[in-house]
C-alpha positions as CSV (number, residue, x, y, z in Angstrom):
1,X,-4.5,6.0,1.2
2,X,-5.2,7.0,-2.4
3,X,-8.6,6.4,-2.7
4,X,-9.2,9.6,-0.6
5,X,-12.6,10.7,-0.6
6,X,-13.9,14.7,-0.1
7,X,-13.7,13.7,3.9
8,X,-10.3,12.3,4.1
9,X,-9.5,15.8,1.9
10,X,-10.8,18.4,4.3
11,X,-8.2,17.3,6.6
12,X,-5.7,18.8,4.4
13,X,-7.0,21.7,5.2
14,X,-7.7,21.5,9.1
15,X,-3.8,20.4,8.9
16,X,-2.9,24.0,7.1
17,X,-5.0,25.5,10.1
18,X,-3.3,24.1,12.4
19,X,0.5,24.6,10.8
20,X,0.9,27.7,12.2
21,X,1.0,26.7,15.4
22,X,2.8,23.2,15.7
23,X,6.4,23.0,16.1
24,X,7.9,20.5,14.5
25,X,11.5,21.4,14.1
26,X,13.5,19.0,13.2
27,X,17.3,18.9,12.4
28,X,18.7,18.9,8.9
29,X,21.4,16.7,10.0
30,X,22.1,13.9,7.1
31,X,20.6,14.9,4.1
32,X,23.6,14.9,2.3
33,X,23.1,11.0,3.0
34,X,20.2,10.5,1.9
35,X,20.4,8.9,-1.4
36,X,22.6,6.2,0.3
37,X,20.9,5.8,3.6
38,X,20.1,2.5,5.0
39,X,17.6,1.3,7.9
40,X,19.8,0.8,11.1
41,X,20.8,-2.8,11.1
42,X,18.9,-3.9,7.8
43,X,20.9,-3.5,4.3
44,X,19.5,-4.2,1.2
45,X,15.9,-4.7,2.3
46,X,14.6,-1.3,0.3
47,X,14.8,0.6,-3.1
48,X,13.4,4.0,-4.9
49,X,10.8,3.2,-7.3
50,X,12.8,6.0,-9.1
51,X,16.1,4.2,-8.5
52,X,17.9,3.5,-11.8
53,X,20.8,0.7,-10.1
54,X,17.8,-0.8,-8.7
55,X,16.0,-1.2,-12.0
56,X,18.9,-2.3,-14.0
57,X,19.2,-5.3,-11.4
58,X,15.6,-6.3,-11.4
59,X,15.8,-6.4,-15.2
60,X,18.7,-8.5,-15.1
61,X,17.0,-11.1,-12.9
62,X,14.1,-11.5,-14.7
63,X,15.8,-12.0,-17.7
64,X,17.4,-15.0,-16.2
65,X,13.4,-16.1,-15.0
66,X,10.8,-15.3,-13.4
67,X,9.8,-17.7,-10.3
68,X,6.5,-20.1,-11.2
69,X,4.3,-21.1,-8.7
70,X,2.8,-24.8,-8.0
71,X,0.3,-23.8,-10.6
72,X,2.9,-23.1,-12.9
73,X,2.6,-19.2,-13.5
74,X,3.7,-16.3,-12.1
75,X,1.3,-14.0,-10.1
76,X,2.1,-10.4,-9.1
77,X,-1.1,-9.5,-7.4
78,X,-1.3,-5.7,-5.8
79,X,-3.6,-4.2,-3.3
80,X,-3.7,-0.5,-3.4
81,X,-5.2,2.0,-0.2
82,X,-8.5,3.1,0.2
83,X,-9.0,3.6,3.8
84,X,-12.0,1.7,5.5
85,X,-12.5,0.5,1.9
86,X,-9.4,-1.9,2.7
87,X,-12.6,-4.6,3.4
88,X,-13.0,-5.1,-0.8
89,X,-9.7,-6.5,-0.6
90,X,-10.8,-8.9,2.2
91,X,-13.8,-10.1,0.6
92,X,-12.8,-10.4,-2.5
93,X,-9.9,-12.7,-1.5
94,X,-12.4,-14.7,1.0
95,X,-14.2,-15.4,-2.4
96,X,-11.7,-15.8,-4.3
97,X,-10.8,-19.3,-2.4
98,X,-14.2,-19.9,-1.8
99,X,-14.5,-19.7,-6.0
100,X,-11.7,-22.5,-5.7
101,X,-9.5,-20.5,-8.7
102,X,-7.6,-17.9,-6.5
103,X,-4.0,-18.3,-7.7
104,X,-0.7,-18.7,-5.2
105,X,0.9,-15.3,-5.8
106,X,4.7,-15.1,-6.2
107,X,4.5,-11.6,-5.7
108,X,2.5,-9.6,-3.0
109,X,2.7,-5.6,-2.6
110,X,0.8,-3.3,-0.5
111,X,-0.1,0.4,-0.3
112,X,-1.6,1.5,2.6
113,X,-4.8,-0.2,3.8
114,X,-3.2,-2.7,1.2
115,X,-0.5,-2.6,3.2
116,X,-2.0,-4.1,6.2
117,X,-3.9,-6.6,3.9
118,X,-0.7,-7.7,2.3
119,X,0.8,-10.3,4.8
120,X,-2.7,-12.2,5.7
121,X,-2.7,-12.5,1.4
122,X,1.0,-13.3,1.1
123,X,0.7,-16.1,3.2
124,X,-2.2,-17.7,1.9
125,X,-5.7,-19.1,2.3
126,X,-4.5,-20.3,6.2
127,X,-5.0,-16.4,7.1
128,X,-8.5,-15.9,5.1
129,X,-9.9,-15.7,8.6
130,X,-8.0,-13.4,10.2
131,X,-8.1,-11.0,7.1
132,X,-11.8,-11.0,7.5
133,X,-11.8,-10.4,10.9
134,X,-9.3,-7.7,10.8
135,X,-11.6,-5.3,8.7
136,X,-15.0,-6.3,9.8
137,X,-14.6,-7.7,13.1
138,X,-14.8,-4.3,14.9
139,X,-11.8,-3.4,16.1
140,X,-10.8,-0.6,13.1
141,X,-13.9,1.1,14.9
142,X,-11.8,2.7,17.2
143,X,-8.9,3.9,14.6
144,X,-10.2,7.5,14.2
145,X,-9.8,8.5,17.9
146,X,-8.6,12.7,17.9
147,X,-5.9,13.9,20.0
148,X,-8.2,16.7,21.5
149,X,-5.6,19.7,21.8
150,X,-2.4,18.1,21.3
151,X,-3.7,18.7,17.5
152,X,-2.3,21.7,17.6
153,X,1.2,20.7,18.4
154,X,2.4,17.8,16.1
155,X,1.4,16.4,12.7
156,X,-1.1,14.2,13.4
157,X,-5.2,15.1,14.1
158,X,-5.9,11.6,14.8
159,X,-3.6,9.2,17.5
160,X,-1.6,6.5,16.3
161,X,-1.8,4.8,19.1
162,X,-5.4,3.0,17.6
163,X,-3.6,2.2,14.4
164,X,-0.5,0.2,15.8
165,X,-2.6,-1.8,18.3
166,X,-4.6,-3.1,15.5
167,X,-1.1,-4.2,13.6
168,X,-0.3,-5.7,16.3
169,X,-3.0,-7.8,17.3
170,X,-1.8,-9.7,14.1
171,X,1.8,-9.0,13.3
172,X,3.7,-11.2,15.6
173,X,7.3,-13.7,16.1
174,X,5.0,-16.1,14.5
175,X,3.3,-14.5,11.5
176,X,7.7,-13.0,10.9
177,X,8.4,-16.3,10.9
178,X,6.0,-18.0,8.1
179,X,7.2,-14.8,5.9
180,X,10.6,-15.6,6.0
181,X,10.0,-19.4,5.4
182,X,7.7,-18.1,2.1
183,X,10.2,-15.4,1.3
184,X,13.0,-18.3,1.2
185,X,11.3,-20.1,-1.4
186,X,11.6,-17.5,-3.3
187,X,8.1,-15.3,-3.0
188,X,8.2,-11.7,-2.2
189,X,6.1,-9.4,-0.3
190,X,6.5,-5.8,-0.8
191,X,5.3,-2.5,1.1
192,X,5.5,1.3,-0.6
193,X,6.3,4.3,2.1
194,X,6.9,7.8,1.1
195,X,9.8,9.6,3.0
196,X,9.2,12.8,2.9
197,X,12.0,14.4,3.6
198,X,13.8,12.4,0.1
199,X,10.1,13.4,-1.4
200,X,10.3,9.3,-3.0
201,X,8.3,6.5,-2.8
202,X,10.3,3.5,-1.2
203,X,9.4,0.0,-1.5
204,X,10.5,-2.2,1.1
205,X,11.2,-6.0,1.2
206,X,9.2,-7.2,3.9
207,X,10.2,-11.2,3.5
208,X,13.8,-10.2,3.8
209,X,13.1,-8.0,6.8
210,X,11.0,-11.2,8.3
211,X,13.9,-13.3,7.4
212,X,15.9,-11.1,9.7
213,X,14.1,-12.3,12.6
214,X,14.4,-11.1,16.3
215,X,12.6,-8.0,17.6
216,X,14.0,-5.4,15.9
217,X,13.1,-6.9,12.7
218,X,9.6,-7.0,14.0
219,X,9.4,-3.3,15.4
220,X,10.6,-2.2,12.1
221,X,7.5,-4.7,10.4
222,X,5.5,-3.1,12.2
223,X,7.1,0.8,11.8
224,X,6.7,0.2,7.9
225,X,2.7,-1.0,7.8
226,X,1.8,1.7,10.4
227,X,3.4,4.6,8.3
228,X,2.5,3.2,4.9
229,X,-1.1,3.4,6.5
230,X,-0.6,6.5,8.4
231,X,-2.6,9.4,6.0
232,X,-0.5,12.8,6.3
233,X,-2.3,15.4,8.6
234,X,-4.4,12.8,9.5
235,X,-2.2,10.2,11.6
236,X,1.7,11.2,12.7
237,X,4.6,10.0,10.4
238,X,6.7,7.5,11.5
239,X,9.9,8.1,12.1
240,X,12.5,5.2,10.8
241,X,16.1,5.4,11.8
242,X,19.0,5.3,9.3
243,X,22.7,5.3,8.7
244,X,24.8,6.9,5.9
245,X,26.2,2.8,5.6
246,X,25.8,0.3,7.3
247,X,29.0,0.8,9.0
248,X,28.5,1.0,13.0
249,X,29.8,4.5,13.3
250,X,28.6,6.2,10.2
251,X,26.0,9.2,10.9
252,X,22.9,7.8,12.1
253,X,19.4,10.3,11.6
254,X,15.5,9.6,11.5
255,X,13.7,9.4,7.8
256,X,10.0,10.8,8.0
257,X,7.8,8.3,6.4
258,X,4.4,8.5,5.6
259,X,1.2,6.8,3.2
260,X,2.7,4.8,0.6
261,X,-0.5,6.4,-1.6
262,X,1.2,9.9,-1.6
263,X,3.7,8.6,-4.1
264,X,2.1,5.6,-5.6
265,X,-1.6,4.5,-5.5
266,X,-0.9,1.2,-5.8
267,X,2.7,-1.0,-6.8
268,X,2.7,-3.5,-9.4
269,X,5.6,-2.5,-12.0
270,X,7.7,0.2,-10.0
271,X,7.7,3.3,-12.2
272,X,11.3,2.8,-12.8
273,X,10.8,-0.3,-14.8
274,X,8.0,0.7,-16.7
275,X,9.9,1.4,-20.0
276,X,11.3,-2.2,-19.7
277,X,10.8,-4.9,-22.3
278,X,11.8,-8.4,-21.1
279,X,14.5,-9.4,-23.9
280,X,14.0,-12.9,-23.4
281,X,10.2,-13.3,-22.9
282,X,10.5,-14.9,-19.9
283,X,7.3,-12.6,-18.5
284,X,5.2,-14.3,-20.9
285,X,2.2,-15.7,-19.7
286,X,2.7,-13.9,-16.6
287,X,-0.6,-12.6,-15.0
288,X,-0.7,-8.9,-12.7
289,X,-3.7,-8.4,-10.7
290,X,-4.4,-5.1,-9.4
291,X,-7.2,-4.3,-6.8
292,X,-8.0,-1.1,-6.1
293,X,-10.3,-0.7,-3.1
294,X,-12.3,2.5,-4.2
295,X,-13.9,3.5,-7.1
296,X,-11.6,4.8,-10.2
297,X,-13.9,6.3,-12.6
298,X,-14.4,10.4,-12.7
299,X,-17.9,11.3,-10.8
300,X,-19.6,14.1,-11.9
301,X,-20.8,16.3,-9.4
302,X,-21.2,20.2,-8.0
303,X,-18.3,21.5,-6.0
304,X,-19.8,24.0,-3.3
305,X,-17.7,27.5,-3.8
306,X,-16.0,27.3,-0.7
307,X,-12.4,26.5,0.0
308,X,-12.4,23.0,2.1
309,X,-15.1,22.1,-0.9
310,X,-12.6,23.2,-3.2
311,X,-9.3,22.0,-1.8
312,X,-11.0,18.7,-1.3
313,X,-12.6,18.4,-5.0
314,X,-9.3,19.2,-6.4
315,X,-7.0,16.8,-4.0
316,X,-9.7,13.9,-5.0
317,X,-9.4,14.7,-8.7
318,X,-5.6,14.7,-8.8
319,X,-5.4,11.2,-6.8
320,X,-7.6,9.7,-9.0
321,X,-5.7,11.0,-12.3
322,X,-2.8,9.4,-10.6
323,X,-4.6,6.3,-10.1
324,X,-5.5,5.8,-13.7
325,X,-2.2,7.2,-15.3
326,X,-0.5,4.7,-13.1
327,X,-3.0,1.7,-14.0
328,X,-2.6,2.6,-18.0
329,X,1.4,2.6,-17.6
330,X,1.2,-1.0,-16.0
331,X,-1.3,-2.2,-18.7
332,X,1.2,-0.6,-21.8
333,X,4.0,-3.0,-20.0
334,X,1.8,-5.8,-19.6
335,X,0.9,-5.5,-23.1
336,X,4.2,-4.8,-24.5
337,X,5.8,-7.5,-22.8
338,X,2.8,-10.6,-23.1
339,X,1.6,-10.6,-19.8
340,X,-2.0,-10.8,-18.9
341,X,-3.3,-7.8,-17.2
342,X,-6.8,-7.4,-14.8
343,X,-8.0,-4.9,-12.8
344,X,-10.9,-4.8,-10.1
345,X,-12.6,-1.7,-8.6
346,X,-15.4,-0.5,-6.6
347,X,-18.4,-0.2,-8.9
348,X,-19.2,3.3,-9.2
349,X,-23.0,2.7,-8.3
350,X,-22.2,1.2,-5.0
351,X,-23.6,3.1,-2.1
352,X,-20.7,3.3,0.2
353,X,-17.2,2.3,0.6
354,X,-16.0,5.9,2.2
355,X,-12.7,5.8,3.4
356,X,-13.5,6.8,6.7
357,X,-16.7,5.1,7.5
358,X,-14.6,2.3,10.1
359,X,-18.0,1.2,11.3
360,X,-18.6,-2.8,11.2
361,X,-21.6,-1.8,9.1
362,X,-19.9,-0.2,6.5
363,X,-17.1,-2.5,6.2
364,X,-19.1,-5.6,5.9
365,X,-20.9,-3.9,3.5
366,X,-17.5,-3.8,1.8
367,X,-16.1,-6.9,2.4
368,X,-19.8,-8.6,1.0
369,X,-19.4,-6.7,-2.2
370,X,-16.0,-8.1,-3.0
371,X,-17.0,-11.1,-1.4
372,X,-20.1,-11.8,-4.1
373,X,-18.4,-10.0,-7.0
374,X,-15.4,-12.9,-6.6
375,X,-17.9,-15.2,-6.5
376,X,-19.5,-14.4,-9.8
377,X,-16.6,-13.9,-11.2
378,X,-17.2,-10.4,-12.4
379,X,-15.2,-9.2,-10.5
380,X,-12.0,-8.6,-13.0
381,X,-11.7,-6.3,-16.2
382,X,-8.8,-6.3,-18.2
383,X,-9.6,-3.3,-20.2
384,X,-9.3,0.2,-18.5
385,X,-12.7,2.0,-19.4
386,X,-12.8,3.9,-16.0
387,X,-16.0,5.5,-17.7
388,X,-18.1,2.4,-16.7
389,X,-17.1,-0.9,-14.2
């Protein structure tokens, strides 16, 4: 989750402690595969963000035009990670229909805690409900539950067992099924992973895993939130199986995939379309909403002269220059190519919104700030002066 605060850091460094005496051998079979590897059973449901094939066909398809919604615009609206502070995104959509102007998104992507927000947004208003009760209704509490000694063998300080109940409670059959129907009219909902052993960010299409149907395209659902969520050192990588082809008796092997956030804060424009200008201007008028659920701006304070003080200052400081090289690259396309452009953050005067504090306290806290800023309607900035919200 990229909005890691100095707590989320220090596990970084309780995970180095600990390397030394984990295990975790693992075969090296099928890396000369990699590049062409597929999920078992499910073609043509992911790309690279760094993928050049994969860039030169989404340019070609919105040249031929981009997909309008009921309102008549297109709406790319993306939810980055941020832990606990996964609730702004919850309130601020809750207000947002309550406001009575929250656009019907075409496109939906996720990163980690917006990961787990994405499907309750992509499928409307209906799911408000549910989206508020899944980050202040108490049952995140329980996420940060340790694995006592069996830290010490594994990759993981925290179970994941906590963390896939909580998917789901609300990913099921039925919620696979109104994807699909959504993803057939032609809206998409996105995911970022990072696999780890490929060291690239992979964005999967969750409406055309939906559309799929059956159990195995919900276990693999559910694989892809729980590892785009799962924090490395803090929560065990998922391990997602995959075949050279899709032939039946091609090599088969396990990808390690972990928080989307480790390769990509948030995704609106993958990185490999970012030099792109639409030839035909049929992004015009198009509108990208970005919410970042943490607080972007630098904060100036005194780093204790310690090493978990120091590792965790400097871990924070490179996400957050990540963060905001990634949010100015998505405005110079929006710019360049006449779409309209907004941002939201956590004001940096807020007391709270740590990406750890799971409490119900905390998180309504949250979700009541994003709630009220939707309301007033100052919640959106379309200039980036991360000096000031």
């Amino acid at each position: 989750m990229p909005m890691i605060r100095t707590t989320v850091c220090i596990l970084f460094t309780a995970t180095l402690a600990l390397a030394g005496c984990a295990s975790g051998a693992r075969s090296d079979f099928g890396l000369g595969f990699r590049e062409t590897a597929i999920p078992v059973g499910f073609p043509g449901v992911r790309f690279s963000v760094e993928d050049a094939l994969a860039a030169e066909v989404m340019g070609l398809q919105l040249s031929e035009g981009a997909p309008n919604g009921a309102d008549g615009r297109f709406d790319l609206i993306a939810l980055s990670g941020g832990g606990a502070a996964g609730a702004y995104t919850a309130g601020l959509v809750n207000g947002w229909t309550e406001r009575g102007d929250r656009p019907d998104f075409e496109v939906v992507t996720g990163v980690s805690t917006g990961a787990l927000a994405a499907p309750f947004v992509f499928l409307g208003p209906d799911r408000d409900a549910e989206l508020r009760e899944a980050y202040t209704g108490g049952l995140a509490a329980n996420l940060l539950q340790g694995r006592g000694l069996g830290a010490f063998v594994g990759s993981g300080i925290y179970q994941s067992a906590p963390l896939r109940a909580l998917i789901e409670t609300y990913v099921d059959a039925a919620m696979l099924t109104e994807i699909a129907a959504e993803h057939r009219r032609g809206r998409v909902l996105l995911v970022a992973t990072t696999d780890l052993d490929a060291q690239r960010g992979v964005v999967w299409n969750m409406g055309a895993i939906a559309e799929r149907g059956g159990p195995e395209a919900l276990a693999l659902f559910r694989d892809i939130l729980t590892a785009s969520a799962s924090i490395p050192g803090a929560f065990p990588p998922v391990m997602i199986k995959a075949r050279a082809s899709d032939a039946l008796d091609s090599p088969a092997f396990e990808e390690m995939h972990v928080d989307g956030g480790v390769m990509n804060p948030f995704v609106a424009v993958p990185q490999m379309m970012w030099n792109w200008t639409d030839p035909n201007g049929v992004l015009r008028g198009a509108r990208i909403h970005i919410i970042v659920n943490g607080k972007a701006e630098p904060v100036v304070n005194v780093t204790s002269d310690a090493v978990g003080s120091v590792l965790g200052r400097t871990i924070d400081t490179a996400l957050k220059a990540n963060l905001r090289a990634n949010l100015f690259a998505n405005r110079t396309f929006a710019a360049r190519n006449g779409v309209s452009f907004s941002v939201t953050t956590i004001p940096a005067e807020f007391d709270g919104g740590d990406s750890l504090d799971f409490s119900p306290e905390a998180m309504q806290r949250v979700y009541d700030l994003g709630r009220m800023r939707a309301l007033s309607g100052q919640a959106w900035r379309t200039e980036l002066n991360l000096a000031a919200d």
